[in-house]
C-alpha positions as a Markdown table, in Angstrom:
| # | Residue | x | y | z |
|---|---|---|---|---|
| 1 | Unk | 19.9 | -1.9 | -9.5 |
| 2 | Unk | 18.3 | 0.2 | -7.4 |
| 3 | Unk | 15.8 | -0.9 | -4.8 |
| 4 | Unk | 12.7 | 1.4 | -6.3 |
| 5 | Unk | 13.1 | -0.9 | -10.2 |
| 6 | Unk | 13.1 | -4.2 | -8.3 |
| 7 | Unk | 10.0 | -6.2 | -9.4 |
| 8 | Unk | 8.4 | -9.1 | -7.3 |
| 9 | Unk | 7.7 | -12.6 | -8.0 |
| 10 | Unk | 5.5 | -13.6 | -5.2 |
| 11 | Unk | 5.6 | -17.1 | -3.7 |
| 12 | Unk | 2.4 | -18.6 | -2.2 |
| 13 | Unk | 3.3 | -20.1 | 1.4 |
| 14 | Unk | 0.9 | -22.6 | 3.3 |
| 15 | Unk | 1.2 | -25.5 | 5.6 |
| 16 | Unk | 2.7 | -28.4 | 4.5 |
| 17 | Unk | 4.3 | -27.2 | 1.2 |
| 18 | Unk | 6.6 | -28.9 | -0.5 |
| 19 | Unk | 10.3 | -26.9 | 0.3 |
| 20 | Unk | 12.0 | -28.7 | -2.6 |
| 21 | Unk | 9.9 | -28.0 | -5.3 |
| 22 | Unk | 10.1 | -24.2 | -5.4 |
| 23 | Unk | 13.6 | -24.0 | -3.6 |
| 24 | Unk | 16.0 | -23.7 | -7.2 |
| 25 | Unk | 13.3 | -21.4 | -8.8 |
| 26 | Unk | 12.8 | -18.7 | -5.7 |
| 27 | Unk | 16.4 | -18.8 | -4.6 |
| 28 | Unk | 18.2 | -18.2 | -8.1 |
| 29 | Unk | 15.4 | -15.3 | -8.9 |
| 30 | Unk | 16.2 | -13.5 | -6.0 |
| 31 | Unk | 19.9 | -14.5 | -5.7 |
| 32 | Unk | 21.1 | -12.5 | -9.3 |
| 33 | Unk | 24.0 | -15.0 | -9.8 |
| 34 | Unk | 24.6 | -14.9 | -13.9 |
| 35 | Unk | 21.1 | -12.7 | -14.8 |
| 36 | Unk | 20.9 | -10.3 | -17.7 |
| 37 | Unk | 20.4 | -7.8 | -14.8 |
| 38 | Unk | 21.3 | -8.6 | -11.2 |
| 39 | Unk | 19.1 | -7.7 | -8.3 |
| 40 | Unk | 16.2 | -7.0 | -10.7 |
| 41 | Unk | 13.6 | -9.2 | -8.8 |
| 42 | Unk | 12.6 | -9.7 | -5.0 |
| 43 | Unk | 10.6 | -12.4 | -4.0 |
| 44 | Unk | 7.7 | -11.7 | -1.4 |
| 45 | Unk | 6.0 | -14.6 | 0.5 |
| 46 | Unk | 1.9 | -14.4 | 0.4 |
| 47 | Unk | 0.0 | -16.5 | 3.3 |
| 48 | Unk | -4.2 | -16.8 | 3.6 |
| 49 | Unk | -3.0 | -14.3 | 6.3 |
| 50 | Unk | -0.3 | -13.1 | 8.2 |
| 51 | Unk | 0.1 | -16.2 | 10.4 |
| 52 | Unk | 3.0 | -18.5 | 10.1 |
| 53 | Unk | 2.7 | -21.2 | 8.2 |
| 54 | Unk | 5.2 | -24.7 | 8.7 |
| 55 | Unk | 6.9 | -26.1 | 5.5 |
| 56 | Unk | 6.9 | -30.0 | 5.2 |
| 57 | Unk | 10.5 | -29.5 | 5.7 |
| 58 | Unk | 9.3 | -28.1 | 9.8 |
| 59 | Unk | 10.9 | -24.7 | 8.6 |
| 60 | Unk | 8.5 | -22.0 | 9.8 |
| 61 | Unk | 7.7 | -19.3 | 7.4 |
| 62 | Unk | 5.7 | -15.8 | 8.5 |
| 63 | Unk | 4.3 | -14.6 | 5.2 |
| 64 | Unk | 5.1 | -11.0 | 4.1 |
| 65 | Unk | 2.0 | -10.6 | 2.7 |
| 66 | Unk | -1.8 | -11.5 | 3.5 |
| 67 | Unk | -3.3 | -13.0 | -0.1 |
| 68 | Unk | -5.9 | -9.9 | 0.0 |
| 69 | Unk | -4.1 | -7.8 | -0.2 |
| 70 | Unk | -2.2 | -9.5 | -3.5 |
| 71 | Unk | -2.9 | -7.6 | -6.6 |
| 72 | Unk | -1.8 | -8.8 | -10.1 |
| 73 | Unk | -0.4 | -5.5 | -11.4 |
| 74 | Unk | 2.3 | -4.9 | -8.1 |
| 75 | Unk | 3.4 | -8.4 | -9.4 |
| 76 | Unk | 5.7 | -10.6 | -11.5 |
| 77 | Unk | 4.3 | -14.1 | -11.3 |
| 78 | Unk | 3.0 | -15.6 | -8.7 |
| 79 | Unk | 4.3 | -18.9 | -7.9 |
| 80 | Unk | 2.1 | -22.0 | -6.6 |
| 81 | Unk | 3.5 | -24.7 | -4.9 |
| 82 | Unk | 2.7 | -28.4 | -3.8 |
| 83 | Unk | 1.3 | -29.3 | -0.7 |
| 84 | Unk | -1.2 | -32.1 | 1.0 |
| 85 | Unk | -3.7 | -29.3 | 1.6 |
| 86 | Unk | -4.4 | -29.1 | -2.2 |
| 87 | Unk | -5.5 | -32.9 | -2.1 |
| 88 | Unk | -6.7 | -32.9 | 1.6 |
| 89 | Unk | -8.1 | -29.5 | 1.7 |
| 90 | Unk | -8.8 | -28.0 | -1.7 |
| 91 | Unk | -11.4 | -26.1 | 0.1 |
| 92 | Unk | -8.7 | -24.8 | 2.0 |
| 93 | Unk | -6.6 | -23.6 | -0.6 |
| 94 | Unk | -9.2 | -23.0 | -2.8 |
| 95 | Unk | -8.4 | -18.8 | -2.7 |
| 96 | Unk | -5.1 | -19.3 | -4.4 |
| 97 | Unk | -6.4 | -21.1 | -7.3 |
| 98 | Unk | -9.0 | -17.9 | -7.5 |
| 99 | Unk | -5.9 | -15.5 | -7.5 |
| 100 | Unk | -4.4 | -17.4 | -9.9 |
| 101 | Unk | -7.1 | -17.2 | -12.2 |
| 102 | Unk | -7.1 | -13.2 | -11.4 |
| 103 | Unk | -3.3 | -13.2 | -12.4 |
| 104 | Unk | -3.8 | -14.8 | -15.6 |
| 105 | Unk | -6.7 | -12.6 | -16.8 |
| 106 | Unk | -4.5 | -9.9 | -16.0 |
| 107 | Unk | -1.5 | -11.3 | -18.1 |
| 108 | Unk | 0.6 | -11.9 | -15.0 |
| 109 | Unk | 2.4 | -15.3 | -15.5 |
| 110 | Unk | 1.5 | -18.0 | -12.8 |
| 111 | Unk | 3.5 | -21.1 | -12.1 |
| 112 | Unk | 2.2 | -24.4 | -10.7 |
| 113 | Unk | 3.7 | -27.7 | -9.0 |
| 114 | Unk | 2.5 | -30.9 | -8.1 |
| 115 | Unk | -0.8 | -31.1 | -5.8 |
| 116 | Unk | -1.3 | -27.3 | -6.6 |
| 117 | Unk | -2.2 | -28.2 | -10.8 |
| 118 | Unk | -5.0 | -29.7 | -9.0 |
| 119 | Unk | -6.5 | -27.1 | -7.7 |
| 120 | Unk | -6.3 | -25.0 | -10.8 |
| 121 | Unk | -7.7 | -27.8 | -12.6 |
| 122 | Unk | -10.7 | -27.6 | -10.2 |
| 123 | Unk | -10.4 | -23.7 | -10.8 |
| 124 | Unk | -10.6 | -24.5 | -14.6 |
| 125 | Unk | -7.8 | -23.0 | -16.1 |
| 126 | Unk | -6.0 | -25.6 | -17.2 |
| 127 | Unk | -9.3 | -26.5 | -19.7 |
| 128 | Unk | -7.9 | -24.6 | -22.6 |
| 129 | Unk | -4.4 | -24.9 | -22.2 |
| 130 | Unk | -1.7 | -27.1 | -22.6 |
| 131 | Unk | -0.6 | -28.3 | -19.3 |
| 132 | Unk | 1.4 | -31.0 | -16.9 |
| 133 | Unk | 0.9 | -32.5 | -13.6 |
| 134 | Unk | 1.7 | -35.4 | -11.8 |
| 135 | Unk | -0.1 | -37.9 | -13.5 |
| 136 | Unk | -3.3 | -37.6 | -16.0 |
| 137 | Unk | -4.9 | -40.0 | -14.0 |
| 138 | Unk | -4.4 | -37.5 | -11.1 |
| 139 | Unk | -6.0 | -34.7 | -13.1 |
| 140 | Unk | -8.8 | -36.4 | -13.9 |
| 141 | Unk | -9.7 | -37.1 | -9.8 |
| 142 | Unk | -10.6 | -33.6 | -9.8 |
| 143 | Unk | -13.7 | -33.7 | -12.7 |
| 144 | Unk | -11.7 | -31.0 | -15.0 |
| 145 | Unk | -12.1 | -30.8 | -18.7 |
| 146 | Unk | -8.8 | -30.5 | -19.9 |
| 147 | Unk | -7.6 | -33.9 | -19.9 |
| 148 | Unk | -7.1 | -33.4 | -24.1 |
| 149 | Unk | -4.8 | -30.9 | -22.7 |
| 150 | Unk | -2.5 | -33.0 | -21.1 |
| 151 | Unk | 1.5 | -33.2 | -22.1 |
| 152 | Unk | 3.6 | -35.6 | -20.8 |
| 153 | Unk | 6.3 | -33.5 | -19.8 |
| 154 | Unk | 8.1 | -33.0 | -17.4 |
| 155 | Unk | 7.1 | -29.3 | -17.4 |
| 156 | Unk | 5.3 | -27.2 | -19.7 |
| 157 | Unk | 4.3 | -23.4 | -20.8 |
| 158 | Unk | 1.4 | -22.2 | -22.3 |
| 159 | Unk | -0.9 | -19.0 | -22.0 |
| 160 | Unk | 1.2 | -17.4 | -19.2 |
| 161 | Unk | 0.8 | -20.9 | -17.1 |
| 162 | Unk | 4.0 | -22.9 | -16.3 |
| 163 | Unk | 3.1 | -26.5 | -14.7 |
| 164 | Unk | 5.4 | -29.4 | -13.8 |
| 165 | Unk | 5.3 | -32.6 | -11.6 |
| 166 | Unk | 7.1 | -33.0 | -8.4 |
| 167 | Unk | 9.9 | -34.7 | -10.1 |
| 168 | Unk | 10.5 | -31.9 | -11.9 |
| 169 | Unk | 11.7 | -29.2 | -9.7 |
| 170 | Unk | 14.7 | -27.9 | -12.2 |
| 171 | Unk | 12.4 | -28.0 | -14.7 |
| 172 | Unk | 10.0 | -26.2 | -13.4 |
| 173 | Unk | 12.7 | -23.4 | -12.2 |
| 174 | Unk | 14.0 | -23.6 | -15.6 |
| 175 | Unk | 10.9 | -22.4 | -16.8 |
| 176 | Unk | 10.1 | -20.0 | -14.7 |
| 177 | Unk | 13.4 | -18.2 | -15.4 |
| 178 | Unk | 12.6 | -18.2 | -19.2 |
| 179 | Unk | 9.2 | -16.8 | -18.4 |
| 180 | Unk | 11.1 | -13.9 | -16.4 |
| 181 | Unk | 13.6 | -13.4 | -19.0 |
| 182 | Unk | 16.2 | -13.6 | -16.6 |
| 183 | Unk | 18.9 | -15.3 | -18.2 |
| 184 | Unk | 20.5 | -14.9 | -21.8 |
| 185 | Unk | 19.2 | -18.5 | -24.3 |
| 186 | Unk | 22.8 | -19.7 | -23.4 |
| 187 | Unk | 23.2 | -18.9 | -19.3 |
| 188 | Unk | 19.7 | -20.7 | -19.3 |
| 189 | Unk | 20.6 | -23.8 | -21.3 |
| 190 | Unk | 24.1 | -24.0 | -19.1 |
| 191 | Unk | 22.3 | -23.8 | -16.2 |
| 192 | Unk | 19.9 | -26.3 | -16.7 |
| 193 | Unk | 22.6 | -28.7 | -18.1 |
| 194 | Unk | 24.8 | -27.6 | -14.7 |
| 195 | Unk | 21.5 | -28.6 | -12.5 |
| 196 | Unk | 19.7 | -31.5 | -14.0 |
| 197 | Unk | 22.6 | -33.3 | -15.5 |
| 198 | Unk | 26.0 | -32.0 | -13.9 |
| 199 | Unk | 27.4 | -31.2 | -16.6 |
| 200 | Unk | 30.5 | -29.4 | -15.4 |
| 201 | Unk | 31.6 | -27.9 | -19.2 |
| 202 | Unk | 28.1 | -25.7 | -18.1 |
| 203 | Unk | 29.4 | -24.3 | -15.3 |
| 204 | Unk | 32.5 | -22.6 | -17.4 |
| 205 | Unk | 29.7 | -21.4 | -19.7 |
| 206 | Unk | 28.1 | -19.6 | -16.2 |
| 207 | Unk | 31.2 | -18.2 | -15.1 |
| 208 | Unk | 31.8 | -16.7 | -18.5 |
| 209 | Unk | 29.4 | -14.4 | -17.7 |
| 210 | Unk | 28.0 | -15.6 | -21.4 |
């Protein structure tokens, strides 16, 4: 594919977020293994501004992007995930809960982890739709009114808005790649039953090419 069709999923960086939770979803949309169409995505890191920013892993990341100068239509989906600073700091991070209301309004999916459901709960889009976090009981900390809202799941999809727990980090990518379309029904259930219960018949299914 060449470089001028590539779209981007852009990934939200800040201190102290959670490597793990984001690490299958970013790495198997930019890496092309088994996609409908290889090399169709790119992802692009977006910081408050162009300074670096350290992961709670201590791996040091210099955004590619500062979040003003994000715009929903040069984008994909933009990707949220957990950190302290959404429960420290939700002041702080407050701008990336903005965006994603920006991206949704402008039909541009958005997809949301652990401690950053929060702070779109505090933004108020997860009022009217379904949704998923850590915990209700967490949700409800931050005052929202979506609590009749709530799924226990491990993740869920609704109204361009994927959310998921911090347990749920294959989940969560699993979604994410269905929102993207960037798997056939049967790559996407093989790599999920690969992933989240090693299920090594799945991996044939991959290399099949299926």
């Amino acid at each position: 594919m060449i470089a001028e069709s590539r779209q981007t999923v852009h990934l939200a960086v800040y201190d102290d977020l959670a490597d793990w939770e984001v690490g299958h979803a970013v790495a198997t949309v930019r890496g092309g293994e088994w996609q409908r169409e290889p090399g169709r995505y790119d992802v692009v890191t977006v910081g408050l501004t162009g300074a670096p920013v350290t992961t709670m892993g201590g791996i040091t990341i210099l955004p590619d992007l500062a979040l003003p100068h994000l715009v929903p239509s040069a984008s994909s989906m933009l990707i949220l995930p957990g950190a302290s600073g959404w429960d420290v700091d939700p002041e702080h991070l407050s701008p990336f809960a903005s965006a994603a209301g920006i991206f949704l309004d402008a039909g541009v999916p958005v997809a949301a982890i652990c401690g950053a459901t929060a702070g779109l709960a505090r933004e108020g889009l997860l009022d009217y739709r379904d949704h998923t976090s850590t915990a209700p009981e967490y949700l409800l900390g931050t005052g929202y009114a979506g609590a009749g809202r709530y799924r226990t799941e491990l993740a869920v999809s609704d109204g361009g808005l994927i959310t998921a727990g911090p347990t749920a980090a294959v989940e969560f990518a699993r979604a994410v790649f269905a929102a993207l379309d960037l798997y056939t029904p049967r790559v996407l259930d093989a790599w999920y039953r690969l992933y989240a219960q090693h299920d090594p018949e799945a991996y044939h299914v991959l290399t099949e090419g299926a």
